[in-house]
C-alpha positions in Angstrom: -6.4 -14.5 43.6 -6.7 -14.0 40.0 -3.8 -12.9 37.4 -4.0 -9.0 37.0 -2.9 -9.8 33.6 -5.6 -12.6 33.0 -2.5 -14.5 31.5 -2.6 -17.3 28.8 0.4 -19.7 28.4 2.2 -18.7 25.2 3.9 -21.4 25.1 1.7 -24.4 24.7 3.8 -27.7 25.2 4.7 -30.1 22.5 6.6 -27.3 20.6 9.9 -28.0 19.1 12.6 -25.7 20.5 14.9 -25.5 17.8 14.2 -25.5 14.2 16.1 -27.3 11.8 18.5 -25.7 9.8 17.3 -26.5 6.5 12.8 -26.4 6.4 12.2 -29.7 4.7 9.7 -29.3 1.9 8.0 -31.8 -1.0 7.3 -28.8 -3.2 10.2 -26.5 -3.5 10.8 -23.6 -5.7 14.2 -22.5 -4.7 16.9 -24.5 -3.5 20.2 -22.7 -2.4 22.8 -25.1 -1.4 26.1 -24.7 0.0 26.2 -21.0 -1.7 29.6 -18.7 -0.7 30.4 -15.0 -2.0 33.3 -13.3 -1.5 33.9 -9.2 -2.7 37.6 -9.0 -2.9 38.7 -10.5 0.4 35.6 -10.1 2.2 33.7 -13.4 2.6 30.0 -12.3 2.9 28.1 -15.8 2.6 29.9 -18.7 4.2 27.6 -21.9 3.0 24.1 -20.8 3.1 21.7 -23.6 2.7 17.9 -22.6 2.1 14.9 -24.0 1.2 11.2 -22.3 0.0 8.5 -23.9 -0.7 6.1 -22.8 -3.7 3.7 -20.5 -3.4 5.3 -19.7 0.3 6.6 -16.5 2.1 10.1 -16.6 3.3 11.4 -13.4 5.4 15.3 -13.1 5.2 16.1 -11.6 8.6 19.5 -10.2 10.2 21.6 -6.8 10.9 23.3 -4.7 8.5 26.3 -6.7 6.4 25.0 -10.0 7.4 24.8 -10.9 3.6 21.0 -10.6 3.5 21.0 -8.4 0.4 24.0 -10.2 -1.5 21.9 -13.8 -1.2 19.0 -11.9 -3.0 21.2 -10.8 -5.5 22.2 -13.9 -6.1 18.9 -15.6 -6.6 18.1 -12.8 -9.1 20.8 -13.3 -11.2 22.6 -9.8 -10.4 25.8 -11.9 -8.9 27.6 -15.0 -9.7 28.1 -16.8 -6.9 31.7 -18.4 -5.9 30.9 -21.6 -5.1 27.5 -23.9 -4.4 24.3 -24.2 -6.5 21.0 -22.2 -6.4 17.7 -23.9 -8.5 14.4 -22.7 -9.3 11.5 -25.4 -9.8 14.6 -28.1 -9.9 16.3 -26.4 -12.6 20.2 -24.9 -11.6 20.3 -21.3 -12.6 23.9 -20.6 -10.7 26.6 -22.7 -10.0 28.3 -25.8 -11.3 28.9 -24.1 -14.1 25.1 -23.5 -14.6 23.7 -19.8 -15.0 20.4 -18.5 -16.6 21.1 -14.6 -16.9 18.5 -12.8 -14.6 15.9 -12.2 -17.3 14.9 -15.1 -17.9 14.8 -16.5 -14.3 10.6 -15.4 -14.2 11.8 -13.2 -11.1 10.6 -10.2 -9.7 12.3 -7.5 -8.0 11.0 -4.9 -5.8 14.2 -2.2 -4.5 14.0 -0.4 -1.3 13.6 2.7 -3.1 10.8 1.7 -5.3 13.7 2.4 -8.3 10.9 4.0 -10.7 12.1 6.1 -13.2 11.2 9.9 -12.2 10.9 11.2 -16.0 8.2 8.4 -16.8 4.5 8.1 -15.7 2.9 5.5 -13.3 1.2 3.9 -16.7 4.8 4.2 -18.3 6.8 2.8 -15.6 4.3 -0.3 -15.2 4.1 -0.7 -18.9 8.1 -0.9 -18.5 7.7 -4.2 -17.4 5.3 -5.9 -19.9 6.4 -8.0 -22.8 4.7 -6.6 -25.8 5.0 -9.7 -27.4 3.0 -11.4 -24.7 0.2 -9.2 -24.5 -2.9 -9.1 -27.1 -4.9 -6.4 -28.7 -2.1 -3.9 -29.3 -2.0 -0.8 -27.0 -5.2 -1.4 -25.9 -4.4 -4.3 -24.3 -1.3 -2.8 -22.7 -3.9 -0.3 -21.3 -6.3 -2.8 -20.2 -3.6 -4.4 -18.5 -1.9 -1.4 -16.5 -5.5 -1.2 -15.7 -5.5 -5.0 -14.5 -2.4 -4.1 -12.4 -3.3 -1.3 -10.5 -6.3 -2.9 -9.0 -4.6 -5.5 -8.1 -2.3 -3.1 -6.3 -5.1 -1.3 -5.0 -4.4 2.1 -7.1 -6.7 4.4 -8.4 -6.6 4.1 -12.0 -6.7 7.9 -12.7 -3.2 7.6 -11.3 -1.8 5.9 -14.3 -1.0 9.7 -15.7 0.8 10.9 -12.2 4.6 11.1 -12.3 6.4 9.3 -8.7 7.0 12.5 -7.2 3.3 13.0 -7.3 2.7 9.7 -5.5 3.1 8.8 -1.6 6.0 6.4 -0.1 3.2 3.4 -0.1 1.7 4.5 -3.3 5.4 4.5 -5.0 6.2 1.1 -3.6 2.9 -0.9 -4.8 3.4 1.1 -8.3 7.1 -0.7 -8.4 5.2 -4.1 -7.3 2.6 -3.7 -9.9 5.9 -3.1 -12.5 7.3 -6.3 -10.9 4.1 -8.3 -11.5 3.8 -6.7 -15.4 6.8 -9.9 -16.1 4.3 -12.1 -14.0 7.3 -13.6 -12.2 7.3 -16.7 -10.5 9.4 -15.6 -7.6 9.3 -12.0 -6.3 11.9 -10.5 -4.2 11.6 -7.8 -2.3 14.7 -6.1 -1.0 13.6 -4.2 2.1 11.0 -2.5 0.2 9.2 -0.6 3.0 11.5 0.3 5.5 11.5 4.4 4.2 7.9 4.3 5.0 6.4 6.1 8.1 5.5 3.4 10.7 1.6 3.3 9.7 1.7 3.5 6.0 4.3 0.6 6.5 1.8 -1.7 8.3 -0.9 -1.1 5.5 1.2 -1.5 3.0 3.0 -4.7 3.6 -0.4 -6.2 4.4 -1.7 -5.2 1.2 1.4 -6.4 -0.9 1.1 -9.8 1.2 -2.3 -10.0 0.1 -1.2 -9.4 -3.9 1.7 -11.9 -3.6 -0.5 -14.6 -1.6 -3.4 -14.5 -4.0 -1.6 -14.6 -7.0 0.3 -17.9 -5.4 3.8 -16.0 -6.2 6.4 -17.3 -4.2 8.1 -14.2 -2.3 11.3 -13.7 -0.2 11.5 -10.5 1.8 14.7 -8.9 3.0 14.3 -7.2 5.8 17.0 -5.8 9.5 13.1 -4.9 10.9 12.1 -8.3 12.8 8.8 -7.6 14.0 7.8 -7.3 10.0 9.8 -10.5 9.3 7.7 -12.4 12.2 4.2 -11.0 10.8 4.6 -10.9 7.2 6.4 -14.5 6.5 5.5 -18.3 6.3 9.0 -19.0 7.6 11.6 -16.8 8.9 15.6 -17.4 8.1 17.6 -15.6 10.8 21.1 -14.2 8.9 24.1 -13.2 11.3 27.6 -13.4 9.8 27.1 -15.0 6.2 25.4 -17.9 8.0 22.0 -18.9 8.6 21.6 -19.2 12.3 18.0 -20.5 12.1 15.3 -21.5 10.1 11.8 -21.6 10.8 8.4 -20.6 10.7 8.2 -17.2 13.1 6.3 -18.9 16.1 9.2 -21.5 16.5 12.3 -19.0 15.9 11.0 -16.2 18.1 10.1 -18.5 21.1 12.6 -21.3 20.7 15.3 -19.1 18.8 18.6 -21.5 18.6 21.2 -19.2 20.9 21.7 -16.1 22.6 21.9 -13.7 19.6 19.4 -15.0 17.7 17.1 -14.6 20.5 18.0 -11.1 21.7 18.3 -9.9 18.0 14.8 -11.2 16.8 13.1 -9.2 19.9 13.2 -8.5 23.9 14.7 -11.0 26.3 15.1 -11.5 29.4 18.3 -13.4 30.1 19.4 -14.9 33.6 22.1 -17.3 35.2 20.6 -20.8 36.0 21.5 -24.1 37.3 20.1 -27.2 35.3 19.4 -30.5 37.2 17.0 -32.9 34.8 14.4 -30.1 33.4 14.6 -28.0 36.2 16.3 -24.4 35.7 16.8 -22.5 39.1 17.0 -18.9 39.1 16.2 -15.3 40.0 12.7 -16.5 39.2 12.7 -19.4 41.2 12.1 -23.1 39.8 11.5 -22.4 35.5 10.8 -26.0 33.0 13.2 -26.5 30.3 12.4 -29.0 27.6 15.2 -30.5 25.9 18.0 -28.5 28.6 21.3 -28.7 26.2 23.6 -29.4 29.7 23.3 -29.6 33.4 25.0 -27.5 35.1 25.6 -23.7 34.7 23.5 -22.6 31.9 21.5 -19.5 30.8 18.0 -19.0 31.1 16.1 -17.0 28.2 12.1 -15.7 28.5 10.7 -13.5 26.9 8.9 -10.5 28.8 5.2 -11.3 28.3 6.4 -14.8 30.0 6.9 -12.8 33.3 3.6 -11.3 34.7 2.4 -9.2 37.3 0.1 -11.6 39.7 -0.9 -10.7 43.1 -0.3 -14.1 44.0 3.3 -14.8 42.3 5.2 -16.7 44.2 8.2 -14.0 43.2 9.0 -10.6 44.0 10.6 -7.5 42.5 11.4 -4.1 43.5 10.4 -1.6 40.5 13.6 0.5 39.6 11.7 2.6 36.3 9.2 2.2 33.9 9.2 3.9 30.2 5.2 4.3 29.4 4.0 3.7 25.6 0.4 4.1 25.6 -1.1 0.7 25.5 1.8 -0.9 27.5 4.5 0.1 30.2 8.3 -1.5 30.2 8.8 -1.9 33.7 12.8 -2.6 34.9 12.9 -4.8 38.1 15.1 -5.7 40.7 14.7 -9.4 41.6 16.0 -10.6 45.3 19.7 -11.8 45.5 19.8 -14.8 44.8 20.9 -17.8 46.8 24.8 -19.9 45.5 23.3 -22.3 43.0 26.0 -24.6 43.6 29.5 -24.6 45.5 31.9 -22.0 44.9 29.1 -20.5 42.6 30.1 -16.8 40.8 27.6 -14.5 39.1 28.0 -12.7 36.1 25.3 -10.1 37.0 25.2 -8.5 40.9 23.7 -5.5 41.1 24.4 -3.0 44.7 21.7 -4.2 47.0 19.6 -7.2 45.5 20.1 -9.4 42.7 19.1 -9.4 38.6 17.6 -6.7 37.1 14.9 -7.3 34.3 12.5 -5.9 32.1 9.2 -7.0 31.5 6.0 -4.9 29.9 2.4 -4.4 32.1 -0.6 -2.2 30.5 -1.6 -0.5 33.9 1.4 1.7 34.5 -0.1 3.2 37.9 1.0 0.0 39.6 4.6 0.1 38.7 5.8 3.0 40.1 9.5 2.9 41.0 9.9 1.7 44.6 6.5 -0.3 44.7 7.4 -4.2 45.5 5.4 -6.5 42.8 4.9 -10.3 43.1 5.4 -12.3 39.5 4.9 -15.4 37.7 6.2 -17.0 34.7 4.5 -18.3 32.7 5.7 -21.5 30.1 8.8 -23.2 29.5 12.3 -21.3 29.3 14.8 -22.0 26.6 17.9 -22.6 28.2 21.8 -22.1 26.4 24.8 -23.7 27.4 27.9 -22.0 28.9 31.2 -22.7 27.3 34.1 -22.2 30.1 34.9 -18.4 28.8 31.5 -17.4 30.1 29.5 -16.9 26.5 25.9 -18.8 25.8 26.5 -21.1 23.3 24.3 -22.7 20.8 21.4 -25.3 22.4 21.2 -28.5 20.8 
């Protein structure tokens, strides 16, 4: 029989599991190391080590108070920090009793807000940003250059007159960009810049402000709680929880080999089941599922994500359907997998559910074949990434 899904492997072999805390890099244009901030007695960033390559895209990634916002600050110039060193092009700017004031760090910053000034035009706010003194030919050649930045924006030049309020969410947020470029920065940071924009607008417009930053070779960080945009728009993906960066890597790595439990289930869906490790052999709900690199034997937690499990006529799995939710090009279907045999002597689940075993949730585009009730046969496809258990019950970090 074939797949229903006509699946491909995701998860080729040969790819690391875990990525290294610090990305290594021969050409680095920011170097934070061992940076800590504290606001009164709140410790916000507990030795953050981070490395960005030049000319690279970096998305800083984590929930609300996770000290994503403070860390830009600091690399901007807006906050001292209280311990640790940040450089630019090898240079300290903060720490060890270095500091270079934020205006001459040759950094850009882009607010979530857009922060234009309401009273001023779009010609007047760009021109905000230009050094007189660096450009030629007078006010002419401030025009020409407002002129120069709102193409490379993608603006219509007869917007240079329009005041913000005139101007669309994406249209307010390249105009702050194009004010950012004006200083022709070296390194721009953008501080959540799209997340007030309707769902659409918000694709179109970070793909267009990628493109700007990538062909002007400007090194850019992005700030972002939205991971999906993190995992599309950036070269390599920092994962924030706590003041600490959990995991560095680029966004293929961290999303299918994320470095423990919270990492994984914050940067997207996943499915998450008891297991018992002998060699690189997991057994679970699913049946037999590879491990590469298993961080115990034992009891251990099982992570895949939902495109891993697929619908196959010939599966050698099966699930009850319990509910779907439809969304147009895919279904989330919630499934009851059988109960599960002991794993081991004196074995004790964390999950048992009234009549069968696990429940999960996986996502299938033809919704007519998962209606609740209907019995399904699955297969998984790849390698799992497995967590070790600490006695208390709670997936620790792999290794």
């Amino acid at each position: 029989m074939t797949d229903m899904n006509t699946p491909r492997d995701p998860y080729p072999t040969g790819v690391q599991r875990i990525a290294p805390s610090v990305a290594p890099s021969t050409n680095s244009h920011l170097e934070i190391d061992g940076v800590t901030k504290k606001f009164g007695q709140q410790e916000v960033l507990k030795g953050v080590n981070l490395s960005v390559e030049k000319g690279g895209t970096t998305a800083i990634v984590g929930p609300s108070g996770s000290g994503k916002t403070t860390l830009l600050r600091l690399i901007a110039g807006f906050e001292h920090p209280d311990s640790g060193r940040i450089a630019l092009n090898g240079s300290a700017v903060a720490g060890n009793e270095a500091w270079v004031p934020a205006h001459k760090r040759r950094v850009g910053y882009v607010a979530q807000d857009g922060a234009l000034f309401p009273h001023l035009s779009v010609g007047q706010n760009i021109s905000f940003g230009l050094d007189g003194s660096r450009v030629s030919g007078g006010r002419r050649g401030i025009q020409r250059r407002i002129s120069e930045l709102l193409d490379m924006v993608s603006l219509d030049p007869a917007m240079v007159t329009r005041r913000p309020h005139q101007l669309s969410g994406g249209q307010q947020q390249r105009v702050a960009l194009a004010r950012a470029l004006a200083r022709e920065p070296e390194l721009m940071l953008l501080d959540e810049p799209f997340s007030a924009l309707d769902a659409g607008l918000r694709v179109a417009t970070r793909r267009a402000v990628g493109t700007v930053l990538k062909d002007a070779g400007i090194t850019t960080i992005l700030v972002t709680h939205d991971q999906s945009e993190a995992l599309s728009f950036a070269d390599q993906v920092a994962v924030m929880r706590g003041g600490r960066l959990a995991q560095i890597g680029n966004p293929f790595v961290v999303y299918t080999r994320p470095a423990d439990r919270a990492t994984a289930e914050f940067l997207g869906d996943a499915v998450i089941l008891e297991a018992w490790m002998e060699g690189s052999l997991a057994t679970c709900s699913l049946g037999g599922i590879p491990v590469r690199r298993p961080p115990a034997q034992g009891r251990v937690q099982l992570m895949l994500r939902p495109e891993q499990i697929r619908i196959s006529e010939d599966g050698p799995i099966h699930g009850t359907v319990v509910d779907t939710d439809y969304f147009g090009p895919e279904t989330t279907v919630r499934l009851q997998l059988p109960a599960p045999l002991p794993l081991a002597e004196g074995d004790v689940r964390d999950h048992r559910y009234p009549g069968g075993g696990e429940i999960i949730t996986i996502r299938h585009w033809n919704a007519s074949i998962a209606r609740p009730g209907a019995k399904l046969r699955l297969r998984v496809l790849g390698e799992a990434v497995a967590f070790a258990v600490d006695p208390t019950g709670t997936a620790g970090p792999s290794t």
